[in-house]
C-alpha positions as CSV (number, residue, x, y, z in Angstrom):
1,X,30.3,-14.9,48.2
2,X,28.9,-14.8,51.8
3,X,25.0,-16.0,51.8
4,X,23.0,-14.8,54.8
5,X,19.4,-15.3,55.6
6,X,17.2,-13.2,57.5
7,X,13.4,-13.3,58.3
8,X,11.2,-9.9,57.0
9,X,8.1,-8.8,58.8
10,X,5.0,-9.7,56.9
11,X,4.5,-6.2,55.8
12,X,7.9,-5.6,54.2
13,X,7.6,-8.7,52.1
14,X,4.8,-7.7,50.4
15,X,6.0,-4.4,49.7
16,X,9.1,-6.2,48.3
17,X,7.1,-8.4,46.1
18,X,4.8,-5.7,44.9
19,X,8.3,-3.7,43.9
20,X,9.7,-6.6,42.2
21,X,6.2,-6.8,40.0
22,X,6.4,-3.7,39.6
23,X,9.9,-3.1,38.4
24,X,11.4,-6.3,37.5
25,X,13.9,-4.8,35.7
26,X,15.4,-2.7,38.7
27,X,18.6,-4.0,40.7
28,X,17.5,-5.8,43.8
29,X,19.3,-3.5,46.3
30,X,17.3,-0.5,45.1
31,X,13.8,-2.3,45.2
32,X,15.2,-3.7,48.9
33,X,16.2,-0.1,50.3
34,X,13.1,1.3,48.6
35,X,10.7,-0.9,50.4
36,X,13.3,-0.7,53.6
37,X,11.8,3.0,53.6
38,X,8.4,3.1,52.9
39,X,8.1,0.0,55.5
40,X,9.8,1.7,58.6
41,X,8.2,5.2,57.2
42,X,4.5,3.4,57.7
43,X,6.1,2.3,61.2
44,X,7.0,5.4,63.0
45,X,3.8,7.4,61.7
């Protein structure tokens, strides 16, 4: 296993978080990539 860390923008944590409430039952790169979207979708509008 190869552990990495990264730093998220404010915004796209919270989005993350909100996901996780949301659906904790979903795999974690779904939620990820789904908040991925909706974050750099908010960004270029």
């Amino acid at each position: 296993m190869i552990a990495t860390e990264i730093e998220l923008p404010e915004p796209l944590f919270r989005r993350l978080q909100a996901l996780l409430d949301l659906y904790p039952n979903e795999s974690i790169d779904s939620l990820f990539t789904r908040a991925i979207e909706a974050y750099l979708t908010q960004q270029l509008t």
